[in-house]
C-alpha positions as CSV (number, residue, x, y, z in Angstrom):
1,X,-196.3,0.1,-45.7
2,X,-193.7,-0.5,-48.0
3,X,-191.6,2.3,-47.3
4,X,-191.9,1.6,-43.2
5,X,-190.6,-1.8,-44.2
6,X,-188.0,-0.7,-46.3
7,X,-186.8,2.2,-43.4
8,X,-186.6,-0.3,-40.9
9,X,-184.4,-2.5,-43.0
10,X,-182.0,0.2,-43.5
11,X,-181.8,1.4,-40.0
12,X,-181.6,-2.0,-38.9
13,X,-178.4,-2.4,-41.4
14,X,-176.8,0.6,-40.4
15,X,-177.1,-0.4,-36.8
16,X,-175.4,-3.6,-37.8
17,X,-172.5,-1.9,-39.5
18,X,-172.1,0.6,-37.2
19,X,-172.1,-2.1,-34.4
20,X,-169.6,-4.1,-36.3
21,X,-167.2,-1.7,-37.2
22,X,-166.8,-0.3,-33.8
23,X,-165.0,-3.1,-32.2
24,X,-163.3,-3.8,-35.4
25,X,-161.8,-0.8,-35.7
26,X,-160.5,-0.8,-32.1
27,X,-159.1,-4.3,-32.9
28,X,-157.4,-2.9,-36.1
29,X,-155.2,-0.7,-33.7
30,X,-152.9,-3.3,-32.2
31,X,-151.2,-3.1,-35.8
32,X,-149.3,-6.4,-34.9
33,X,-146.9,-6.2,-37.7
34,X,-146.0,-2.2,-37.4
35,X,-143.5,-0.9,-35.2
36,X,-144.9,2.2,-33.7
37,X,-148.5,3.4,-34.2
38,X,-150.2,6.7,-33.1
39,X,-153.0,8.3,-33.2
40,X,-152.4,11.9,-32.2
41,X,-155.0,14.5,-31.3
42,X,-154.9,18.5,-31.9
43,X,-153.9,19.5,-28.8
44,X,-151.2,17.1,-29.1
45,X,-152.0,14.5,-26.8
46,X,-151.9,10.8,-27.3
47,X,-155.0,9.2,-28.3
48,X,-153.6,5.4,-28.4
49,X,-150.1,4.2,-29.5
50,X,-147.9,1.7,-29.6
51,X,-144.3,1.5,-29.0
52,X,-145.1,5.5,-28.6
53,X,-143.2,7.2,-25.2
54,X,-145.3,10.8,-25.5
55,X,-146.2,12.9,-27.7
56,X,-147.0,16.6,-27.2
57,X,-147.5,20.0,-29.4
58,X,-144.8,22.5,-29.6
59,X,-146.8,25.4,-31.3
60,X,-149.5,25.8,-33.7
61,X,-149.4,22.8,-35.8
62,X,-145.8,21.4,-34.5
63,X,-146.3,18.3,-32.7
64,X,-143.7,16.1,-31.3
65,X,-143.9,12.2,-30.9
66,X,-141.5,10.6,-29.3
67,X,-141.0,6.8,-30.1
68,X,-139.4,4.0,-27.6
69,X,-136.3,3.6,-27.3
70,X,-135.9,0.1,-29.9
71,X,-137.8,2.1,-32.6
72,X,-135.6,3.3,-34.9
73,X,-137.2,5.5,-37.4
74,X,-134.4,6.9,-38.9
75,X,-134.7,4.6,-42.2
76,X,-138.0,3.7,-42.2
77,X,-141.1,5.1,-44.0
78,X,-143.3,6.9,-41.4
79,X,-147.0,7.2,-42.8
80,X,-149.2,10.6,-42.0
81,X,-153.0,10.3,-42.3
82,X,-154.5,13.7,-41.2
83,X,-157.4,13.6,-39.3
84,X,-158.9,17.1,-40.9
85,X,-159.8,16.8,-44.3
86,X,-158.3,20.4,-44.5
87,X,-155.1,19.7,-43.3
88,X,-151.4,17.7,-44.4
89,X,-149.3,16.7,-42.1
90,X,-145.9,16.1,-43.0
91,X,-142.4,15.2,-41.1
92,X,-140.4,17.7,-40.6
93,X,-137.4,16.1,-38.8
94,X,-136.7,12.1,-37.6
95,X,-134.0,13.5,-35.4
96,X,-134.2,15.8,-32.3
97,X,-134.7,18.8,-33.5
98,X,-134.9,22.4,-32.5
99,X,-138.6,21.7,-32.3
100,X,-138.3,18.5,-30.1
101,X,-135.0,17.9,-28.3
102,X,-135.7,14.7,-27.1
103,X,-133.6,11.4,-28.6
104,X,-135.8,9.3,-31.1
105,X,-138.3,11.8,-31.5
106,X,-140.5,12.2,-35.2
107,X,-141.2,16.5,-35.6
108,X,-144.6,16.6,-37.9
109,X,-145.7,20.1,-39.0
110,X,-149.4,20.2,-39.7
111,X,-150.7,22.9,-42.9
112,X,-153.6,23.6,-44.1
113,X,-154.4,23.4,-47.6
114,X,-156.8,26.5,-47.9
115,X,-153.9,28.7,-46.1
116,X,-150.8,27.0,-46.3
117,X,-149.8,28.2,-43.3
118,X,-149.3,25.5,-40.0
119,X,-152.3,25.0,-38.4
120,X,-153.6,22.5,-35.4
121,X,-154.8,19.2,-36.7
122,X,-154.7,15.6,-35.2
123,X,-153.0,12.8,-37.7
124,X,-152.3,9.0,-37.6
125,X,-148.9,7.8,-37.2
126,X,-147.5,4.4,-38.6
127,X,-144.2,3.0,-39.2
128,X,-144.5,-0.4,-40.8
């Protein structure tokens, strides 16, 4: 009886968290005091930004993301979280590039660690 007591708990508890960190994650998003956000998926596409035009991949683990137009992110510090525990993203250019032509666009190249070759990976984007 115990042990049903104590499994209930714990399911209850983890329903709890997992109900309360849902929407608080979501609301985390808005990153009111950053100036671009992203969250980029493997195939390139835009999950949910802010002050983010596009972004888009360019070849096996070359993604381009394309900031508006009163971003600047020439000076700032651009943070990379990968989404793969396999895999480092890392910027490669914050200027058009041969990669990605377009004006005020960020070039990240995605590696894996086991291979160290590029590879397809999603990442978060922020610029504080």
């Amino acid at each position: 009886m115990l042990r049903r007591a104590l499994a209930g708990c714990l399911t209850l508890a983890a329903t709890g968290l997992a109900t309360i960190a849902g929407p608080a994650a979501h609301a985390d998003f808005k990153a009111p005091y950053a100036q671009a956000a992203a969250i980029i998926d493997a195939d390139g596409s835009l999950n949910e930004g802010k002050n983010v035009v596009k972004s888009w991949r360019a070849g096996t683990g070359r993604y381009c993301v394309q900031l508006s137009h009163h971003v600047d992110a020439r000076d700032s510090v651009v943070q990379l979280t990968p989404r793969h525990a396999l895999r480092l993203p890392h910027i490669a250019y914050r200027h058009p590039s041969a990669t990605c032509r377009l004006d005020n666009t960020i070039t990240v190249n995605v590696y894996s660690t086991h291979t160290s070759r590029l590879a397809d990976s999603g990442f978060d984007l922020l610029i504080p």
